[in-house]
Structure formats: C-alpha cells, structure tokens
MARMAR-200375 format. One record per atom (N, C-alpha, C, CB): x, y, z. Coordinates in steps of 0.05 Angstrom, whole numbers, padded with zeros to 5 digits, always signed. Glycine has a CB too. Example, Ala and Ser with C-alpha at 12.3 -4.5 7.8 and 13.67 -1.06 7.14 Angstrom:
REM residues 2
+00264-00114+00156 +00246-00090+00156 +00264-00066+00156 +00226-00089+00181 +00257-00045+00142 +00273-00021+00143 +00258+00001+00157 +00282-00012+00114 
REM end
This chain:
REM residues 81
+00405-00648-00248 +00390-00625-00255 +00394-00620-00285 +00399-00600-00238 +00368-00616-00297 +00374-00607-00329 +00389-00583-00332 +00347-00601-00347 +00385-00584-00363 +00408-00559-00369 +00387-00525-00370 +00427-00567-00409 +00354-00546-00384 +00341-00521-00374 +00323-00522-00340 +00318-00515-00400 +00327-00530-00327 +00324-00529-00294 +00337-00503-00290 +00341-00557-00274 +00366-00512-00298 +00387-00496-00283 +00388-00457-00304 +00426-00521-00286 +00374-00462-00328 +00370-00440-00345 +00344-00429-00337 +00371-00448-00373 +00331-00439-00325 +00302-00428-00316 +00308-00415-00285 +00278-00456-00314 +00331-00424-00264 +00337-00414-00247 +00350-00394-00243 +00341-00424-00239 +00372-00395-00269 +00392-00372-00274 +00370-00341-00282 +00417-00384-00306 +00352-00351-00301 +00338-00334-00316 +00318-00315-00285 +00318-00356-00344 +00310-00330-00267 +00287-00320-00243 +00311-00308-00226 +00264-00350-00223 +00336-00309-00228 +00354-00299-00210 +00357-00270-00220 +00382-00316-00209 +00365-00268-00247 +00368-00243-00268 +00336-00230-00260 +00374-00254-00309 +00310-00235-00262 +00300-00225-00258 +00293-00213-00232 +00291-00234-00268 +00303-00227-00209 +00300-00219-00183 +00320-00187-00184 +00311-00246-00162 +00349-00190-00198 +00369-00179-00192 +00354-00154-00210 +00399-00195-00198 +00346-00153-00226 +00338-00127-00241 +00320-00117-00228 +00328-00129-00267 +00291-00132-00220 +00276-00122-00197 +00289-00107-00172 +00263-00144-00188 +00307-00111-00166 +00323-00098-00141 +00330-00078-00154 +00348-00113-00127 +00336-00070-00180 +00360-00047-00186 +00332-00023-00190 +00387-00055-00223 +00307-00031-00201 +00292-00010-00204 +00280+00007-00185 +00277-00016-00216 +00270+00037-00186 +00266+00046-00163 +00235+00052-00174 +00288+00069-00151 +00221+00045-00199 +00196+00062-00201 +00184+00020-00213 +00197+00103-00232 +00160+00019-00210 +00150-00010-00205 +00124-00012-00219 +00145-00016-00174 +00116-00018-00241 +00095-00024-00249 +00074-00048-00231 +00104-00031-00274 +00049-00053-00227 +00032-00068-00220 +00044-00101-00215 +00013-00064-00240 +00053-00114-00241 +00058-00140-00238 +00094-00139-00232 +00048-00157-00268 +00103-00121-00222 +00133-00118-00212 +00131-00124-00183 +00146-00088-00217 +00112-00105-00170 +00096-00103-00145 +00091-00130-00142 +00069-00084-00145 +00077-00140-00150 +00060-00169-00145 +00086-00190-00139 +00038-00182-00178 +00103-00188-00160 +00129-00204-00150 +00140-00190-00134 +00149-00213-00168 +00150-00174-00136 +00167-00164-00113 +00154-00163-00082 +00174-00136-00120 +00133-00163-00078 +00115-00165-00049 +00094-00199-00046 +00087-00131-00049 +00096-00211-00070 +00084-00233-00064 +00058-00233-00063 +00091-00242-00044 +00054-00209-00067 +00012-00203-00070 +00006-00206-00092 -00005-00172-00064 -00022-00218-00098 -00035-00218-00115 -00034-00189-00135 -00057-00226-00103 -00045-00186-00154 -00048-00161-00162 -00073-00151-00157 -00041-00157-00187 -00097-00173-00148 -00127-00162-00148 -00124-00150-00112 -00157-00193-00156 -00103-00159-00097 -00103-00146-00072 -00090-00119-00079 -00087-00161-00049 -00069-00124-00098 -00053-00088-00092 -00077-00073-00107 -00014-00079-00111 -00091-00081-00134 -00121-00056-00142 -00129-00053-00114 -00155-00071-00164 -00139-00063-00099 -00158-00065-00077 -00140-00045-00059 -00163-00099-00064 -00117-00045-00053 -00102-00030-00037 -00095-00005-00047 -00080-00042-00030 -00097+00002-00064 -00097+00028-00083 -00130+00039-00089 -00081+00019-00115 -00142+00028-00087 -00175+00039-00092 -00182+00047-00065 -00199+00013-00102 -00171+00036-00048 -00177+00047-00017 -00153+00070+00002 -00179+00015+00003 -00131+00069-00019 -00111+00093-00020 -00099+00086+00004 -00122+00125-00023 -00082+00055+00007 -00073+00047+00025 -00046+00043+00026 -00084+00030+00030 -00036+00045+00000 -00007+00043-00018 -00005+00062-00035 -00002+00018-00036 +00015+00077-00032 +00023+00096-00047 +00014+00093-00074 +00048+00099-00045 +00011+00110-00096 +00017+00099-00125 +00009+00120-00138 +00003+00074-00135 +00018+00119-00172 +00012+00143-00186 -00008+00125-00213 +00045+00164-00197 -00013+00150-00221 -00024+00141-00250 -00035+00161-00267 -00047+00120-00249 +00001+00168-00280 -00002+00184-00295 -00006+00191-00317 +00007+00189-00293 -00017+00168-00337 -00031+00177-00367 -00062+00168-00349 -00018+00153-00405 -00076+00162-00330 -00097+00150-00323 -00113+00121-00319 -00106+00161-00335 -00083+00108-00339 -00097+00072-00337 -00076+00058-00318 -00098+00051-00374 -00046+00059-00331 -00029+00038-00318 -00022+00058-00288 +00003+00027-00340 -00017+00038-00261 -00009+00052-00246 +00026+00050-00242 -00026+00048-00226 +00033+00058-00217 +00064+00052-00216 +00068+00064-00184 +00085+00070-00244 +00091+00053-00175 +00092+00053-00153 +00123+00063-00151 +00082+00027-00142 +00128+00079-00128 +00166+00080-00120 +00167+00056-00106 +00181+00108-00098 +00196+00038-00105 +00199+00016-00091 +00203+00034-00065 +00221-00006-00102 +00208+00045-00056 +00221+00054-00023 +00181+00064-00017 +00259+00094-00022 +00169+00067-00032 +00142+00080-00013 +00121+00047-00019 +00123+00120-00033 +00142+00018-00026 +00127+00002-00026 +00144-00015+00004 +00124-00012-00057 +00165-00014+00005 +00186-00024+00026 +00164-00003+00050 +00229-00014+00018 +00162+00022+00049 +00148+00023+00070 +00118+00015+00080 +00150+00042+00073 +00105+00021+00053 +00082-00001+00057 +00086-00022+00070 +00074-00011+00034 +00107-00038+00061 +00110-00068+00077 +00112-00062+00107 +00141-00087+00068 +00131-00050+00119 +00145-00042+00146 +00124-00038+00165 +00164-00014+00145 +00101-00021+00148 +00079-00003+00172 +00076-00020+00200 +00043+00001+00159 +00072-00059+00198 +00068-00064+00222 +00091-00076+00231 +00047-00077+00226 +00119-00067+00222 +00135-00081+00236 +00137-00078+00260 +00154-00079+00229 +00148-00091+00280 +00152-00100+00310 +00185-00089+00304 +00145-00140+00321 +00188-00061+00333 +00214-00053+00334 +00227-00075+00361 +00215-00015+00339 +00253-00078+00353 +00264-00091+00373 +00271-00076+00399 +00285-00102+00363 +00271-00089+00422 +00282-00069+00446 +00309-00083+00454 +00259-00067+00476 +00329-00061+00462 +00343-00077+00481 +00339-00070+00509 +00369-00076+00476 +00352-00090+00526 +00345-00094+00552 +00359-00083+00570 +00344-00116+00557 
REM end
C-alpha cells in the first residue's frame, strides 16, 4: 500500500470522525453522511419530507438527530418471543 493510499484513508477516516461530532449538517454533509444523492435530498425537502431549515433563504441545513430519524421512519422493530 502507498504512502498516499494509506494518507487518503487516514484523511476519509478524519472526515467521517468530524462528520459524527457535528450536530447541525449542511446539504453535501447529508449526502455523505446518508449516501443520497443531493438532487434526492432537494427533492425530499421540496416535498417537506426531511426536516430542514433555511435560514438566510438559499443554503439549507439540517439537525443530524432529525436526519437519523428521517432514516429510522421504516425501520422494522424487533419482537421477542
């Protein structure tokens, strides 16, 4: 493994680990952090399906815990028996 392989992996790890520490989420934070496109999350916000703000009127932003629930809505609860 190169030396930048292993600097390009270190570097997407730091970014994962900072992504975890924030609690308020710009558009392309969202997109990585949920794996969606960004033209699906516009689309999911124009139809007011995901939380979100936008408070000077252009960029939007999101809380991570009202995007974690976004994700959840169809989870399957486990039963026990």
């Amino acid at each position: 493994m190169t030396i930048e392989t292993k600097l390009d992996i270190l570097e997407s790890k730091i970014d994962k680990l900072h992504l975890e520490q924030k609690t308020i989420l710009n558009i392309e934070e969202v997109a990585k952090y949920t794996s969606l496109s960004k033209d699906y999350i516009y689309r999911l916000t124009s139809t007011k399906k995901i939380p979100h703000s936008k408070p000077t009127g252009r960029k939007l932003y999101f809380e991570k815990i009202e995007v974690d629930n976004f994700l959840m809505r169809g989870a399957k609860t486990k039963y026990n028996n």
